[in-house]
N, C-alpha and C positions, 0 to 999 in steps of 0.2 A: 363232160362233167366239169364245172369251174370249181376253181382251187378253194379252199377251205382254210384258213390259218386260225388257231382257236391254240390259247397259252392259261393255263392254271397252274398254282402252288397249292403241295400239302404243306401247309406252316404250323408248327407246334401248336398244340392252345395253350400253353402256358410260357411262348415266346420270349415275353419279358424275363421272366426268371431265366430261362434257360439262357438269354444273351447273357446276364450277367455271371451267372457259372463259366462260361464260354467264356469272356472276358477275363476273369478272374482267375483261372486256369492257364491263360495265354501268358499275362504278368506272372505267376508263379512262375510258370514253365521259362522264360526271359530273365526273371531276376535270381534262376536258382544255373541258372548258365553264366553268367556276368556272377556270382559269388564262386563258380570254377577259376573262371579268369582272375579274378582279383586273388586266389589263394595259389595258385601260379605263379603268378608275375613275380614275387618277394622268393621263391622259392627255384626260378629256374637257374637263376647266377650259382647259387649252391651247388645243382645240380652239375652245372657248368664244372666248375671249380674243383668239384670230384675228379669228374671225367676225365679233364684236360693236366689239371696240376697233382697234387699228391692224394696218393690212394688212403692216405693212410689217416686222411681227415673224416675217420666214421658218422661226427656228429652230424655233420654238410649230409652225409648220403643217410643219414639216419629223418634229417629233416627234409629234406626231396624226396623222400618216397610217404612219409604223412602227409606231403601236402601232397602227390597226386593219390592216392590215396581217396585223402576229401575230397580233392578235384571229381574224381571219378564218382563219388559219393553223390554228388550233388550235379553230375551231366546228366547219372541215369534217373536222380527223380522229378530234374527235367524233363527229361525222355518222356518220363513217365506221364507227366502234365501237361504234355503238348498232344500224346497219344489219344490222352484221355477226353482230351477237349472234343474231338473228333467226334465223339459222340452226343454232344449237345448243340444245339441251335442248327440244328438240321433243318431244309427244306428241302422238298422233293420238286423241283419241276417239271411238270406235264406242256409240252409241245405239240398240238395236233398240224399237222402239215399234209392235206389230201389224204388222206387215211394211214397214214405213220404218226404213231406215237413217240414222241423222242423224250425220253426219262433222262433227268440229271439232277445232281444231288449239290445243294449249296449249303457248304460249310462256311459260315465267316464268310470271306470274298473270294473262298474258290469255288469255281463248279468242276463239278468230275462230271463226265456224259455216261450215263451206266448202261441202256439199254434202247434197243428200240424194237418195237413193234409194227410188224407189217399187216395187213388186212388176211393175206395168204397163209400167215400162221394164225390166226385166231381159229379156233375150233369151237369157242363156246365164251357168251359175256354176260353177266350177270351181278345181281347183287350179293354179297357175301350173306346175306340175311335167306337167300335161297335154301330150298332143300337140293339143286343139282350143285349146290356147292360144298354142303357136307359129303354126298356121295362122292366129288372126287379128292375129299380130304380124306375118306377111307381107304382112297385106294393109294394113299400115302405119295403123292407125287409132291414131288421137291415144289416149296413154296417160297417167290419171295416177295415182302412186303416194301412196297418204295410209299412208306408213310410210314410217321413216329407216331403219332396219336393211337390212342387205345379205341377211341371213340372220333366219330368224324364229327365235324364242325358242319354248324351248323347252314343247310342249305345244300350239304355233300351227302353223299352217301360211299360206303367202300364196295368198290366193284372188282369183281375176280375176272381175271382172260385166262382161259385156258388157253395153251398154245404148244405148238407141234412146230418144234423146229430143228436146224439139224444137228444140237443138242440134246435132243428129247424133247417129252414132255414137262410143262412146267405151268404153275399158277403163279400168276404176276396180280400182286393186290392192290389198286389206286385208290386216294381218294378224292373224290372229282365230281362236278356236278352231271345233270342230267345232260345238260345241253353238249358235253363232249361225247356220250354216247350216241346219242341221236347223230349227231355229227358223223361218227363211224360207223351209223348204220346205212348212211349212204354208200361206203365203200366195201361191206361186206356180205355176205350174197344171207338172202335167208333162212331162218330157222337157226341162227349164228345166234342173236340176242334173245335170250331170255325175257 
């Protein structure tokens, strides 16, 4: 059987917006770090000057501890705005490689590798529009979806893998054109696709 390479993105439909949230988040999240530092820097000589010389200068250790204080104030809503980003401008890429699925997730310019998919663990592949795919949402098995979109774009449809691996069972949801299913119907035996 010769080798098959076949590569899709689930990208947001509302991409543009969501880059700029993303973007916008990233600079908060940068300029609320760099307003740590700058409320530091005037403040750590003080600090100093407690520590090292006379104890008995309260104001110095009155005014070092406000400012890390706000230091700290403004690392974690940093924190907070860089965590948060993470959830926007999300793409899912789909890797088909001779009948493995390689799932990975690009945030901004990183990718994380999340999953992959072997032919041997598919048990079942279908459209999420199926009726065998409400039956095995009843049977409540852990679902995850490697797609933001509520609705697929257009040209896609969201297909569900059931699959059997030595985690359990699990529904993995993509959204992906026809042509990579047909693709991985070459490599998995039949009555497997829906």
């Amino acid at each position: 059987m010769k080798d098959i390479l076949y590569e899709e993105s689930a990208i947001p439909t509302n991409s543009g917006r969501e880059a700029k949230i993303y973007n916008i988040l990233n600079v908060a999240g940068i300029v609320f770090f760099a307003i740590a530092i700058i409320l530091m820097i005037p403040a750590l000589p003080a600090g100093w000057d407690y520590l090292v010389g006379d104890h008995s200068q309260q104001q110095q250790l009155n005014s070092f501890l406000s400012a890390v204080l706000f230091a700290m104030i403004f690392v974690v809503c940093g924190v907070i705005f860089m965590l948060i980003k993470k959830r926007f401008n999300v793409v899912y890429d789909y890797t088909f490689v001779s009948g493995e699925i390689r799932i990975s997730k690009v945030t901004g310019n990183k990718r994380k590798y999340l999953y992959v998919i072997t032919p041997r663990e598919i048990s079942r592949v279908g459209k999420t529009s199926d009726s065998a795919y409400a039956s095995y949402q009843a049977q409540r098995i852990r679902e995850l979806k490697f797609t933001s979109n509520k609705f697929p774009q257009k040209g896609k449809d969201f297909y569900y893998f059931y699959c059997n691996d030595s985690m359990g069972k699990k529904i993995l949801i993509l959204e992906c054109r026809e042509e990579m299913i047909r693709n991985l119907s070459n490599y998995v035996s039949r009555g497997i696709m829906e």
